[in-house]
The first five atom37 places (N, CA, C, CB, O) and aatype in JSON, in Angstrom:
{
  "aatype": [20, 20, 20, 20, 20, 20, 20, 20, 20, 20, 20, 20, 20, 20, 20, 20, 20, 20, 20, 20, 20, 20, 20, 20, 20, 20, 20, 20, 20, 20, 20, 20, 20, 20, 20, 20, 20, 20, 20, 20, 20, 20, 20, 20, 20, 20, 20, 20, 20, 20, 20, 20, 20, 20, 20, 20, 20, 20, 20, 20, 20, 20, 20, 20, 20, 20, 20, 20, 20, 20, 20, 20, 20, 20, 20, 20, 20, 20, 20, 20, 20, 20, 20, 20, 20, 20, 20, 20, 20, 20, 20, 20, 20, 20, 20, 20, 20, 20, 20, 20, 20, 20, 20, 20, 20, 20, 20, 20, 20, 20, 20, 20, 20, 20, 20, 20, 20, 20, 20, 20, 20, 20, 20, 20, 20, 20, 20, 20, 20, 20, 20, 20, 20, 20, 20, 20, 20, 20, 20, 20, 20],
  "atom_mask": [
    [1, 1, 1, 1, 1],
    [1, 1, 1, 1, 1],
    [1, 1, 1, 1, 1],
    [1, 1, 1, 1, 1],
    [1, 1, 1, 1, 1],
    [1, 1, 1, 1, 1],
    [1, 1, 1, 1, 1],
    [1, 1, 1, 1, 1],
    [1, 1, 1, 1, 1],
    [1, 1, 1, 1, 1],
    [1, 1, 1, 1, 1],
    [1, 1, 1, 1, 1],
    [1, 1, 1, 1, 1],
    [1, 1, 1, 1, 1],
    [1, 1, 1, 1, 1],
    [1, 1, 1, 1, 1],
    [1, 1, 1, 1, 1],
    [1, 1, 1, 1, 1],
    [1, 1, 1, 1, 1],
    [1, 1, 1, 1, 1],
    [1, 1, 1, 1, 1],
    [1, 1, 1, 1, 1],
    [1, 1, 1, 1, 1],
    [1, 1, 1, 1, 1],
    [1, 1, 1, 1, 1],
    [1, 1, 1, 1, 1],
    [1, 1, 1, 1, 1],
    [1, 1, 1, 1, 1],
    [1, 1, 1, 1, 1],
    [1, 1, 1, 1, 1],
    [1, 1, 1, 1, 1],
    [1, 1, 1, 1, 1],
    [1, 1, 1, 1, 1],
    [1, 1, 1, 1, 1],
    [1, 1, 1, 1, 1],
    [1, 1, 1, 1, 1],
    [1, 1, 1, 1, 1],
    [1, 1, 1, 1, 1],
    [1, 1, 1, 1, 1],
    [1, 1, 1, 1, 1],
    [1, 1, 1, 1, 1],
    [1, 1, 1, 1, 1],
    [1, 1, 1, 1, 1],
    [1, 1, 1, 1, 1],
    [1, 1, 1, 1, 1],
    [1, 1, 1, 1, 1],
    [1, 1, 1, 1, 1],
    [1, 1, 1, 1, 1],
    [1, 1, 1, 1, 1],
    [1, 1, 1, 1, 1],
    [1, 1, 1, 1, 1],
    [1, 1, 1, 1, 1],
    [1, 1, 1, 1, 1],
    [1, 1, 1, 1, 1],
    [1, 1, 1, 1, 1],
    [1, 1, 1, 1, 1],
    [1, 1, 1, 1, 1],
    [1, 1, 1, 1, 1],
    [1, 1, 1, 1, 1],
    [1, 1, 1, 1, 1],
    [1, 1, 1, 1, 1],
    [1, 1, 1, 1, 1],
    [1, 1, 1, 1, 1],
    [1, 1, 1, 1, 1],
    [1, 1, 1, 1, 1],
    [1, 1, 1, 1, 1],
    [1, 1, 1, 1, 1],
    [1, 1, 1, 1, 1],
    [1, 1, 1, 1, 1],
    [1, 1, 1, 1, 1],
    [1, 1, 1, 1, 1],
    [1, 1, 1, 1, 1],
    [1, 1, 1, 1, 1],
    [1, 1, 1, 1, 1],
    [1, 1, 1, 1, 1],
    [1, 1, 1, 1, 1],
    [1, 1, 1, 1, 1],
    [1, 1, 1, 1, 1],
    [1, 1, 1, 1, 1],
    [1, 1, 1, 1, 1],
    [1, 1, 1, 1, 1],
    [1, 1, 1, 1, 1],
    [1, 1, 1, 1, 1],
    [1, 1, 1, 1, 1],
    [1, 1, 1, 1, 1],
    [1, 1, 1, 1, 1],
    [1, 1, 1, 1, 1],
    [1, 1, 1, 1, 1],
    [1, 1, 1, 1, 1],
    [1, 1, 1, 1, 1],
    [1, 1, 1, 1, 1],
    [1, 1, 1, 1, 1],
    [1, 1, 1, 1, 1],
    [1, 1, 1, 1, 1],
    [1, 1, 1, 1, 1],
    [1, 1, 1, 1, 1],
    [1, 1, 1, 1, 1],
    [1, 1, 1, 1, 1],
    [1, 1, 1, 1, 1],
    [1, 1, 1, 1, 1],
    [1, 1, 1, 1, 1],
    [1, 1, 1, 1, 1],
    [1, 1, 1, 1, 1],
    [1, 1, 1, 1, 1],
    [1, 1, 1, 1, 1],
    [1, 1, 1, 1, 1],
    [1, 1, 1, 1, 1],
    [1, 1, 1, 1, 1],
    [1, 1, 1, 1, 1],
    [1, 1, 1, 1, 1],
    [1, 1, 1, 1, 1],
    [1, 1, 1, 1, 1],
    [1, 1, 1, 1, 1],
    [1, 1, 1, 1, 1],
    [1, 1, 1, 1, 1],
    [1, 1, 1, 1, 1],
    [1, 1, 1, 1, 1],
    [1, 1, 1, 1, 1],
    [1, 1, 1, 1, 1],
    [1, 1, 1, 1, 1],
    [1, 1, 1, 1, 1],
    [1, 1, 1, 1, 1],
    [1, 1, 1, 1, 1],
    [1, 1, 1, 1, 1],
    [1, 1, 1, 1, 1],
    [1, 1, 1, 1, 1],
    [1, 1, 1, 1, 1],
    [1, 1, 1, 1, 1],
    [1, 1, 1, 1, 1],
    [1, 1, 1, 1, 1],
    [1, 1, 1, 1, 1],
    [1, 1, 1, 1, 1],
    [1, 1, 1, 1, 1],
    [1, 1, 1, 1, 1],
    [1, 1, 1, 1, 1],
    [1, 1, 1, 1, 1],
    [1, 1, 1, 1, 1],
    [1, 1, 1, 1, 1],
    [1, 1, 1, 1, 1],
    [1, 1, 1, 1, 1],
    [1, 1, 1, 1, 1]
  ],
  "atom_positions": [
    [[152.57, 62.58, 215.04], [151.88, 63.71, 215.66], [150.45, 63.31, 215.98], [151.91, 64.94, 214.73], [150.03, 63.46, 217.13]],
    [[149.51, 62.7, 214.81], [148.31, 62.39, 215.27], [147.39, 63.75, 215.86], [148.6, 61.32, 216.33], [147.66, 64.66, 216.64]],
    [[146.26, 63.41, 215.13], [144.8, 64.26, 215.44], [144.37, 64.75, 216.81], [143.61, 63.4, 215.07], [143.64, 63.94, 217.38]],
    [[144.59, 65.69, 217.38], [144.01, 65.99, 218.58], [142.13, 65.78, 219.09], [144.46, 67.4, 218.58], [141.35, 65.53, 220.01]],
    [[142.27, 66.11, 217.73], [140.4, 66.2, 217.81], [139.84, 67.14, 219.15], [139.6, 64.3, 218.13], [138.79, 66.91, 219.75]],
    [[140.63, 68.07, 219.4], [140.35, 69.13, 220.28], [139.36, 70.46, 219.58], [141.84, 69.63, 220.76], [139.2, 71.6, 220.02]],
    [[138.96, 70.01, 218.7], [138.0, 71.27, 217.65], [136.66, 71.47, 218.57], [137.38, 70.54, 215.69], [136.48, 70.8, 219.58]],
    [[135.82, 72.38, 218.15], [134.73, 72.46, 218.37], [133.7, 72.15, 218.46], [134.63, 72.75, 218.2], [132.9, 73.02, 218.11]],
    [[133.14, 70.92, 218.92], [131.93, 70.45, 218.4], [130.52, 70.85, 218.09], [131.8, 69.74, 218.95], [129.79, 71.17, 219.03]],
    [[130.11, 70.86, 216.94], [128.45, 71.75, 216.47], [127.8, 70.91, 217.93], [127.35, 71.11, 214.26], [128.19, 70.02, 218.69]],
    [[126.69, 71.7, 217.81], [125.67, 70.94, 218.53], [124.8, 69.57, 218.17], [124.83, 71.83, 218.72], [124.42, 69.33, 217.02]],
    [[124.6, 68.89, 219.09], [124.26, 67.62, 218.16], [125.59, 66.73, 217.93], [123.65, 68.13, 216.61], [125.49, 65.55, 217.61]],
    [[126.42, 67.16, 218.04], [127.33, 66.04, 217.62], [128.23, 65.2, 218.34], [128.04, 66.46, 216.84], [128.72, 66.07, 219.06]],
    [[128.8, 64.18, 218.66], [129.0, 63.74, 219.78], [130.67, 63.39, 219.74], [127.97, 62.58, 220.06], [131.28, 62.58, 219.04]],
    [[131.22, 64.49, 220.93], [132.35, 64.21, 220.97], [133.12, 63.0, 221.34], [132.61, 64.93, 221.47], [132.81, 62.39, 222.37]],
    [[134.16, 62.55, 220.52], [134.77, 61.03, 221.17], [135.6, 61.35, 222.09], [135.61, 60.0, 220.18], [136.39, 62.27, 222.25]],
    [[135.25, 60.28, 222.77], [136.63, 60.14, 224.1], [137.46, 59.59, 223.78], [136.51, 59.46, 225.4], [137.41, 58.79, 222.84]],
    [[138.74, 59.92, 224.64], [140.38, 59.47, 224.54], [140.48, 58.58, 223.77], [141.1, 58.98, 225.72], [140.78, 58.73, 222.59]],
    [[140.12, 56.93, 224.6], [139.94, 56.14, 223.97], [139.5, 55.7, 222.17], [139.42, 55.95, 224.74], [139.72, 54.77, 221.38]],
    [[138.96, 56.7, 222.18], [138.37, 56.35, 220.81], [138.97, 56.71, 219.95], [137.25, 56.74, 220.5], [139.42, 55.99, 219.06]],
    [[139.18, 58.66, 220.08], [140.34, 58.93, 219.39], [142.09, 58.5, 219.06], [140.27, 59.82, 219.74], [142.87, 58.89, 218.19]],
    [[142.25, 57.36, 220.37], [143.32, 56.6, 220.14], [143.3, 55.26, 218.99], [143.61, 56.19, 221.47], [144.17, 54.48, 218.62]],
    [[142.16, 55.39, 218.72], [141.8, 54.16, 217.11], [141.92, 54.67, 216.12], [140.35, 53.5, 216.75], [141.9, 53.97, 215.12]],
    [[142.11, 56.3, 215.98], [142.57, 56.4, 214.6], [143.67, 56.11, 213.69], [142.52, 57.27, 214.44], [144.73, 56.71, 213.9]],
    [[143.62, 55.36, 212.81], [144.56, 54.61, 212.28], [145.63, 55.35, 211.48], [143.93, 53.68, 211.54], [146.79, 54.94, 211.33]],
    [[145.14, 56.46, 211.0], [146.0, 57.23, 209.99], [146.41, 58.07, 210.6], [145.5, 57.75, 208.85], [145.71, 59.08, 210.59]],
    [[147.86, 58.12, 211.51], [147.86, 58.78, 212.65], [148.55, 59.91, 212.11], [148.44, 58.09, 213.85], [148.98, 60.56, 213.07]],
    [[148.99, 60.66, 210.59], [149.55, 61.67, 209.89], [148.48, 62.36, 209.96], [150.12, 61.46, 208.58], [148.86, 63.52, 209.82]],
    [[147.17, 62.36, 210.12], [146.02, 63.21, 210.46], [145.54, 64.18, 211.47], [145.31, 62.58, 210.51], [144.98, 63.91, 212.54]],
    [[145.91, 65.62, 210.88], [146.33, 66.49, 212.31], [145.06, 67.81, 212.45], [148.28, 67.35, 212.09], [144.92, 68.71, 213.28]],
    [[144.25, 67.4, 211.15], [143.17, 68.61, 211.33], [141.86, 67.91, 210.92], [143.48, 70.06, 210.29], [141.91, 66.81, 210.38]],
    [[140.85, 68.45, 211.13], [139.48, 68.1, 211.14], [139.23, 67.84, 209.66], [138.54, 69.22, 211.81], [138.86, 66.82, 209.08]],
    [[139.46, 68.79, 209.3], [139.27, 68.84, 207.31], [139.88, 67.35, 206.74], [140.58, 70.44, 206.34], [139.3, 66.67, 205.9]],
    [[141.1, 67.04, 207.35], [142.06, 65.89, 206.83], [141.28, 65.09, 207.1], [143.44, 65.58, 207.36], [140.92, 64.44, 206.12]],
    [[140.63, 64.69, 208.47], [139.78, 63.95, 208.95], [138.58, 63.37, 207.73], [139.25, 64.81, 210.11], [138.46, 62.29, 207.14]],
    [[137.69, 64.83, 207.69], [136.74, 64.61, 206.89], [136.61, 64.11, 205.36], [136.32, 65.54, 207.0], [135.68, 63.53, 204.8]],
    [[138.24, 64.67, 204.76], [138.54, 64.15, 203.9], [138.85, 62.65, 203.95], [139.32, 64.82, 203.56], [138.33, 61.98, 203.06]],
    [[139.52, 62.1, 204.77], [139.96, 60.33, 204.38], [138.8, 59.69, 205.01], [141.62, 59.56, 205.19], [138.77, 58.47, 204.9]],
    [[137.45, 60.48, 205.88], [136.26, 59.74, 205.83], [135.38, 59.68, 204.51], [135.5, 60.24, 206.86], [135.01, 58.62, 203.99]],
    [[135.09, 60.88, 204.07], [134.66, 60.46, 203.19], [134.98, 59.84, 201.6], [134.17, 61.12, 203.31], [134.2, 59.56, 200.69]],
    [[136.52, 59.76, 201.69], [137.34, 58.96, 201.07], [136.53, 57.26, 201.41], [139.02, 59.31, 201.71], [135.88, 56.58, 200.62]],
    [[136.76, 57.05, 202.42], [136.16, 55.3, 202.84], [134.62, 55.2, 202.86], [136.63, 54.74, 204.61], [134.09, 54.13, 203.17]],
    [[133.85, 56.36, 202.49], [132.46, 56.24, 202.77], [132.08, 56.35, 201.02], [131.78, 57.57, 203.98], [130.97, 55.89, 200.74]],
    [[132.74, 56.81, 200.06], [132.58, 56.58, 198.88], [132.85, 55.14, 198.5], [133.28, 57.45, 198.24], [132.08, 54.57, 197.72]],
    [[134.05, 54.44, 199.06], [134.26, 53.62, 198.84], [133.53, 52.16, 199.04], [135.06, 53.88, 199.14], [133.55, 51.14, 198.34]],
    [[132.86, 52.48, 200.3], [131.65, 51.59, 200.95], [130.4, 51.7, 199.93], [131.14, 52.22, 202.59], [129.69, 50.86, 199.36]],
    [[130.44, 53.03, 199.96], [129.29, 53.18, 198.71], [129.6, 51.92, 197.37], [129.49, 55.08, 197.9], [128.95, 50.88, 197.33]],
    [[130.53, 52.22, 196.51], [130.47, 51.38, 195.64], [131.11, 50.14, 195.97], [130.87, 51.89, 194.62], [131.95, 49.74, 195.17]],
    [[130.82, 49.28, 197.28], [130.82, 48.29, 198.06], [129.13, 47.8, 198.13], [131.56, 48.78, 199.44], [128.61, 46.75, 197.74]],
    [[128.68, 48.73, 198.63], [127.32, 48.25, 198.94], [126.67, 48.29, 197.74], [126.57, 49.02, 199.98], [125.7, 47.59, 198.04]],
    [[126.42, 48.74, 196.07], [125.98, 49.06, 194.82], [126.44, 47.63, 194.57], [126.57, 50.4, 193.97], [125.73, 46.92, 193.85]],
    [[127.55, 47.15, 195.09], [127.64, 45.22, 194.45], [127.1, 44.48, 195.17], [129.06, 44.37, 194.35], [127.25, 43.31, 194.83]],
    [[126.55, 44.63, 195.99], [125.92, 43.71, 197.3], [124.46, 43.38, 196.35], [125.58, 44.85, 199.23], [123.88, 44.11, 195.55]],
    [[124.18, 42.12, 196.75], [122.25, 41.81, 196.44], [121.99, 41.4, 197.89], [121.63, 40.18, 195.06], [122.32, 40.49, 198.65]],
    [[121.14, 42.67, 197.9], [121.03, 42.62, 199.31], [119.42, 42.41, 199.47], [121.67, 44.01, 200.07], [118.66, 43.16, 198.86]],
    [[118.95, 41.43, 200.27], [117.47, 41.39, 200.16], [117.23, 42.22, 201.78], [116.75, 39.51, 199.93], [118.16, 42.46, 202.55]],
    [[115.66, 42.61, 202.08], [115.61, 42.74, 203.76], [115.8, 41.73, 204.52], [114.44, 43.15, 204.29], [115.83, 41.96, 205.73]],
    [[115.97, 40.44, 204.08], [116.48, 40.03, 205.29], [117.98, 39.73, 205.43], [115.79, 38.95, 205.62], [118.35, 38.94, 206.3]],
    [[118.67, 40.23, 204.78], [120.53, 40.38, 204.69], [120.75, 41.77, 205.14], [121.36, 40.21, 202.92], [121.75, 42.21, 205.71]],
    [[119.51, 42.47, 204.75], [120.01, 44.34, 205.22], [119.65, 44.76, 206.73], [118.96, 45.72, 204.15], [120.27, 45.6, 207.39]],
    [[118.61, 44.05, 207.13], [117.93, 44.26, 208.43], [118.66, 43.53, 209.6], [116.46, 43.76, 208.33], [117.88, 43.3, 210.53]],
    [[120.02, 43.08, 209.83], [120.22, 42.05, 210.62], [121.45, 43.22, 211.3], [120.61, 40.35, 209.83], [122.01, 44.08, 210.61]],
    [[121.68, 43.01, 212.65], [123.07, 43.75, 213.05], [124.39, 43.4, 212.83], [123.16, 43.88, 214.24], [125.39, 43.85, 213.38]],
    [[124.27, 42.33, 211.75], [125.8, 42.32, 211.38], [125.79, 42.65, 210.51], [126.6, 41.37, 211.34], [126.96, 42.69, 210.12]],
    [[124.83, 43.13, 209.45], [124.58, 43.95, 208.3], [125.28, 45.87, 208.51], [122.67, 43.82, 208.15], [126.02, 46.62, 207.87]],
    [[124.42, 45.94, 209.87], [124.63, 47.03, 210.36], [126.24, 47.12, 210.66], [123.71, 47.17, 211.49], [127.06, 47.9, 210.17]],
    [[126.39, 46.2, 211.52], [128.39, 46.35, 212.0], [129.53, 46.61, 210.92], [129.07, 44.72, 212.67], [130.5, 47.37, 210.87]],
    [[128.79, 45.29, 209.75], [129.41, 45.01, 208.2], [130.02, 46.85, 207.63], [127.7, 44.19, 206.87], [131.09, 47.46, 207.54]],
    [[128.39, 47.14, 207.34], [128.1, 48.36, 206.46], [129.08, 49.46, 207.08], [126.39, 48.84, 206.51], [129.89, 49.99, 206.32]],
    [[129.03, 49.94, 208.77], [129.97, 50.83, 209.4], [131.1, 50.78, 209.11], [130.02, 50.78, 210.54], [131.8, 51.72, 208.73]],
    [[131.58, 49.08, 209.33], [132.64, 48.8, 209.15], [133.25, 49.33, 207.29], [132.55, 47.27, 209.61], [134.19, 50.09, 207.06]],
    [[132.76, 48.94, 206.72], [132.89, 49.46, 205.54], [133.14, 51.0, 205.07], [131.9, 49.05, 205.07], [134.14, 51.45, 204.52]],
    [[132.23, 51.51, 205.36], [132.16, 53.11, 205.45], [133.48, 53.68, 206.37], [130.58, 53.61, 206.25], [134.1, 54.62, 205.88]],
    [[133.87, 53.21, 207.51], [134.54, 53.83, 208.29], [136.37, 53.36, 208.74], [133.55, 53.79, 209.35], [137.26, 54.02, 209.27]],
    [[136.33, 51.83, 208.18], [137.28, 51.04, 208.57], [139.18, 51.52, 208.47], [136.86, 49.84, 207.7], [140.11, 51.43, 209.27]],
    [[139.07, 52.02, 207.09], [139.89, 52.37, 207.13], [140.84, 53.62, 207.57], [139.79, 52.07, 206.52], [141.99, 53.84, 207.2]],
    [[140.07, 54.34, 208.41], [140.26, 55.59, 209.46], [139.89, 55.2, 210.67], [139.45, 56.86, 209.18], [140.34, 55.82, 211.63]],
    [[139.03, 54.16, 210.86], [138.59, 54.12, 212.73], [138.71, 52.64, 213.42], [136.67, 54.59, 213.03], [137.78, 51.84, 213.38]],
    [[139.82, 52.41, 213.98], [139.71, 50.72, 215.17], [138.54, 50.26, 214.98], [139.77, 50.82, 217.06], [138.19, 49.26, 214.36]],
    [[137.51, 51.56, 215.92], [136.11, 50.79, 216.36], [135.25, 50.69, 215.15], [135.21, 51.6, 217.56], [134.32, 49.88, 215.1]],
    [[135.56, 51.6, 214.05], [134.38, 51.26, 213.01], [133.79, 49.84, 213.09], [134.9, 51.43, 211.5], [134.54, 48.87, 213.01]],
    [[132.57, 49.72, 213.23], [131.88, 48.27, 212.8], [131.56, 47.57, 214.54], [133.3, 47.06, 211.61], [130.95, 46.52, 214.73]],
    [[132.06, 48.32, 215.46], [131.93, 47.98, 217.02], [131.05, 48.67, 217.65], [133.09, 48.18, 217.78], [131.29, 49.87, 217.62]],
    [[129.76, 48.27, 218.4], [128.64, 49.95, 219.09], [129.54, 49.94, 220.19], [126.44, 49.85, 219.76], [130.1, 49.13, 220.92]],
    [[129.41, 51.4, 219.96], [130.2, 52.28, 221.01], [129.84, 51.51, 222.63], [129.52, 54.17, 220.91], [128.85, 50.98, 223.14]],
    [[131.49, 51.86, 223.11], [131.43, 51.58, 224.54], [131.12, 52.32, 226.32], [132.48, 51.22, 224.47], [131.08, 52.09, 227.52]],
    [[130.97, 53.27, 225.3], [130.57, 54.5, 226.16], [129.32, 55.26, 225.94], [131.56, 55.46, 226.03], [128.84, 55.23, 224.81]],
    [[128.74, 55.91, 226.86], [127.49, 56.47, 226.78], [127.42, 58.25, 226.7], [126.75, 55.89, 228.06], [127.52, 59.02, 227.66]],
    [[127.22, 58.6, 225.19], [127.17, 60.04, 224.19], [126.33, 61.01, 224.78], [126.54, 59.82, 222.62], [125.72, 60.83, 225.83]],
    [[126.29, 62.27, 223.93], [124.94, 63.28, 224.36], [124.38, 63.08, 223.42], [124.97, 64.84, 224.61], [123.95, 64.0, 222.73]],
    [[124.17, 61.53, 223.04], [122.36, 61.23, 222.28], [122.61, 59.46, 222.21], [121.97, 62.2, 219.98], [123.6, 58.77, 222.43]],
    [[121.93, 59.3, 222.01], [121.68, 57.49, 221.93], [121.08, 57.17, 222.82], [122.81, 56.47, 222.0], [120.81, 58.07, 223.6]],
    [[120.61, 55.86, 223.14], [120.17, 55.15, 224.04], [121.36, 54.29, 225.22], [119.3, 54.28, 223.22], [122.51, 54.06, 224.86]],
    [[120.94, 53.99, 226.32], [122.7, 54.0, 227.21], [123.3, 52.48, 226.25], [122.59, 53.53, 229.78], [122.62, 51.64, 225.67]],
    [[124.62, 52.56, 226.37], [125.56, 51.66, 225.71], [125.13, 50.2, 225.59], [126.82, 51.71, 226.42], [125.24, 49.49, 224.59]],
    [[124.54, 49.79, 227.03], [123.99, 48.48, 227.55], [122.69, 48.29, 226.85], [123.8, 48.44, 229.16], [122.06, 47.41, 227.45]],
    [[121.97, 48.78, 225.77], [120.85, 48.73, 225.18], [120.97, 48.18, 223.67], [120.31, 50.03, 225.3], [120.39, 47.38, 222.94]],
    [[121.98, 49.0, 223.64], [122.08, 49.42, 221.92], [121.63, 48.23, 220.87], [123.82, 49.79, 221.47], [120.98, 48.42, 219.85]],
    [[122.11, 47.0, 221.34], [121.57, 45.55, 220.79], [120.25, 45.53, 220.7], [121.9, 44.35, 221.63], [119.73, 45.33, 219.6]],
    [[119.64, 45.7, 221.62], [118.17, 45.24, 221.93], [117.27, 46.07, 221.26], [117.79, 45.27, 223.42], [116.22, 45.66, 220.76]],
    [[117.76, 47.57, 221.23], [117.3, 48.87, 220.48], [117.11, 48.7, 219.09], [118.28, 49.99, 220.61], [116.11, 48.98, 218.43]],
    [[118.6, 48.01, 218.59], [118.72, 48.2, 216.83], [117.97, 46.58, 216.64], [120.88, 48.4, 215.96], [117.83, 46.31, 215.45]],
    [[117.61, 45.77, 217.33], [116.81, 44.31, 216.93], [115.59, 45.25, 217.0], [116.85, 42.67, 218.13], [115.06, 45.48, 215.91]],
    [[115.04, 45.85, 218.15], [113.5, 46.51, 217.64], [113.26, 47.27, 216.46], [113.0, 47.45, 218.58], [112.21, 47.17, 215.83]],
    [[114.28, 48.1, 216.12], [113.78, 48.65, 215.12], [114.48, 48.01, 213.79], [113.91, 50.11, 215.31], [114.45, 48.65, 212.75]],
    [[114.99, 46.99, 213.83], [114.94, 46.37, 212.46], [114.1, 45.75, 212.25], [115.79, 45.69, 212.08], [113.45, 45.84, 211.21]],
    [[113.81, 44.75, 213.37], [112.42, 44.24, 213.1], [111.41, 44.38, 212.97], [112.11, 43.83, 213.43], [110.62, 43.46, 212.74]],
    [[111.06, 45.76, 213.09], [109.66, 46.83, 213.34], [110.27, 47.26, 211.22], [109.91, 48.84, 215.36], [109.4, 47.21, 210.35]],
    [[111.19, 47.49, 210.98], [111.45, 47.59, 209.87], [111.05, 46.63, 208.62], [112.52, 47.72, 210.03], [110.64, 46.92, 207.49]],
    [[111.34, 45.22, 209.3], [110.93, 44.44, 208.41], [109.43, 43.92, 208.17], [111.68, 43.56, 208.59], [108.8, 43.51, 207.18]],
    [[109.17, 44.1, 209.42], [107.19, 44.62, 209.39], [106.74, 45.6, 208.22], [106.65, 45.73, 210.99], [105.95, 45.41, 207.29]],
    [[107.41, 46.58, 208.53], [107.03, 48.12, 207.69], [107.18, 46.94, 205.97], [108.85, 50.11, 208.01], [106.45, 46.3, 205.21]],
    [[108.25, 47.21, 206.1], [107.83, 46.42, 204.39], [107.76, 45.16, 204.08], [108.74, 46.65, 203.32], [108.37, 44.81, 203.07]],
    [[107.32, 44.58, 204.53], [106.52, 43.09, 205.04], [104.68, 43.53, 204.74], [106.93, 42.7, 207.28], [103.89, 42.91, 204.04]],
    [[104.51, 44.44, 205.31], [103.26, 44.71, 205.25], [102.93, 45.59, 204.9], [102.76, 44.63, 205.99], [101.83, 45.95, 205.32]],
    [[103.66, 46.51, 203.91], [103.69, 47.69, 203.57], [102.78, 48.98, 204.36], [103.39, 47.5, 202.31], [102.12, 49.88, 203.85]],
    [[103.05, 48.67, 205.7], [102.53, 49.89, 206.44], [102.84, 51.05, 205.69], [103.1, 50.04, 207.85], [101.88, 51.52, 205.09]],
    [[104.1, 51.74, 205.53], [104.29, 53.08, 205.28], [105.18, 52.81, 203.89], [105.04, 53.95, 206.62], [105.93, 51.85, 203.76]],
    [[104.97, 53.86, 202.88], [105.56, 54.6, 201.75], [107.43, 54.0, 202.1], [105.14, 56.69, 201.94], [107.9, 53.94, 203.23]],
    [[107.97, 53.74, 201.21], [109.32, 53.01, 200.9], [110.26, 53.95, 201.52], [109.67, 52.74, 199.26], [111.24, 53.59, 202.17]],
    [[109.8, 55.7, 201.2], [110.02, 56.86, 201.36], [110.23, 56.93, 202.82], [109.04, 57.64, 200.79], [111.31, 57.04, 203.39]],
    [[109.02, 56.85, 203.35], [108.51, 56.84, 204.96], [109.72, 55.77, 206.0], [106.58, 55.97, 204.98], [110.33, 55.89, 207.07]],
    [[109.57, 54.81, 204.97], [110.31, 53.59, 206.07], [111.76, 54.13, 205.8], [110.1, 51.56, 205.57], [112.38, 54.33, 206.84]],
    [[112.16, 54.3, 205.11], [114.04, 54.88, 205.27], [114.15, 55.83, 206.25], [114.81, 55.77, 203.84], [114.96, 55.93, 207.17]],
    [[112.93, 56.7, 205.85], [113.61, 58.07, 206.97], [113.01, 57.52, 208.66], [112.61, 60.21, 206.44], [113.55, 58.2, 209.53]],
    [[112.42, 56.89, 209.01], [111.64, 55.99, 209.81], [113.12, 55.74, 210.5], [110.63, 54.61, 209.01], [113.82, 56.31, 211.33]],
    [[113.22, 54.22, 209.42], [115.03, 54.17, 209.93], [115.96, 54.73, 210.17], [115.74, 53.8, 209.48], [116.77, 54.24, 210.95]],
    [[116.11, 55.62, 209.74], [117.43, 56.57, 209.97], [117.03, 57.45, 211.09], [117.89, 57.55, 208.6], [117.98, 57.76, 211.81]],
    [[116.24, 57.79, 211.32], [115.88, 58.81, 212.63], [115.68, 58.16, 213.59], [114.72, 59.71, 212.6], [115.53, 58.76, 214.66]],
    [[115.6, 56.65, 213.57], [115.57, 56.11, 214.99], [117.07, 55.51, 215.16], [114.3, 54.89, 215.24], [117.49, 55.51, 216.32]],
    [[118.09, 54.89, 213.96], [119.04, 54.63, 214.36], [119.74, 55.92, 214.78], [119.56, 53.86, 213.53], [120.32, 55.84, 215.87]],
    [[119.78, 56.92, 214.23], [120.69, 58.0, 215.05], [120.12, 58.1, 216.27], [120.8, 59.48, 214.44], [120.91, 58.37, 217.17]],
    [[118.81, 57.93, 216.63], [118.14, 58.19, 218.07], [119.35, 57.08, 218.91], [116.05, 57.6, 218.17], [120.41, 57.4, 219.45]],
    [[118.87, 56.01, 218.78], [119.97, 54.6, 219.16], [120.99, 54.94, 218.88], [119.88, 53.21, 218.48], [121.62, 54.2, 219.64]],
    [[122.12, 55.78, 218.12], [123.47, 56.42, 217.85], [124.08, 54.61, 218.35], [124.0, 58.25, 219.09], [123.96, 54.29, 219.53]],
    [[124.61, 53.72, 217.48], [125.45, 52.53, 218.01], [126.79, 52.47, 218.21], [125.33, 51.56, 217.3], [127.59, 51.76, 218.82]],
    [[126.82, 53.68, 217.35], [128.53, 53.74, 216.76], [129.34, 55.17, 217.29], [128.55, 53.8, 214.72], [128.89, 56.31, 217.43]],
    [[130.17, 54.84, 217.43], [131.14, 56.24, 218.44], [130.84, 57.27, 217.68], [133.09, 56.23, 218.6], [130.65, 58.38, 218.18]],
    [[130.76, 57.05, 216.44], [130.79, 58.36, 215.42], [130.01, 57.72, 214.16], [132.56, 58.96, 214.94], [129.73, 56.53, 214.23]],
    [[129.72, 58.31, 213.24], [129.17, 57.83, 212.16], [127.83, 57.12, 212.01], [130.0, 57.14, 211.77], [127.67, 56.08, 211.37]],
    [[126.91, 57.74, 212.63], [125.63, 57.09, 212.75], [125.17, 57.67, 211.81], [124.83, 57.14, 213.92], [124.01, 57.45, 211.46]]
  ]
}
């Protein structure tokens, strides 16, 4: 039967296309809830994936860190987990960027605590509000 993913989308959130929704792997998955459940089933699991990692900034700041980590969190529900999206969302920067985007701001990252410009505090949320700005990933940014 497989997930329609015909639900509602909140605002802000970026619906997948055909394509994408044809990567879901667990194709007994027929409602949003089921969905959310076997994601965050694989995103706990990434969690105590990444708690064994020794990860220094320069192993965390790199985009295969980034692809790795998605991939982890998302793999076992999504094809593309760990791939930036091939199509262009209602938020990110256009598809043809996304590389060049997430090298600036990792590297502007590894400045930040390199030189301790901003609070440890400051630089996470720093990061995270510009990678969702850049959105790389079909879903799960």
């Amino acid at each position: 039967m497989g997930l329609s993913l015909d639900y509602n989308y909140l605002d802000g959130q970026s619906p997948l296309d055909e394509e994408e929704k044809a990567e879901l792997k667990i194709k007994s998955i027929s409602t949003r809830e089921e969905l959310d459940e076997f994601e965050q089933q694989n995103i706990e699991t990434a969690m105590e994936w990444l708690l064994n990692q020794n990860i220094s900034a320069n192993r965390l700041l790199t985009e295969k860190f980034v692809k790795d980590l998605h991939r982890q969190m998302f793999g076992s529900v999504w094809g593309w987990a760990g791939r930036f999206r091939q199509s262009n969302k209602n938020i990110g920067v256009d598809k043809a960027v996304i590389g060049v985007e997430l090298k600036k701001l990792l590297d502007n990252c590894f400045y930040w605590i390199e030189n301790k410009t901003f609070p440890e505090e400051e630089i996470a949320i720093r990061l995270k509000h510009r990678l969702v700005s850049i959105h790389p990933f079909s879903n799960g940014n």
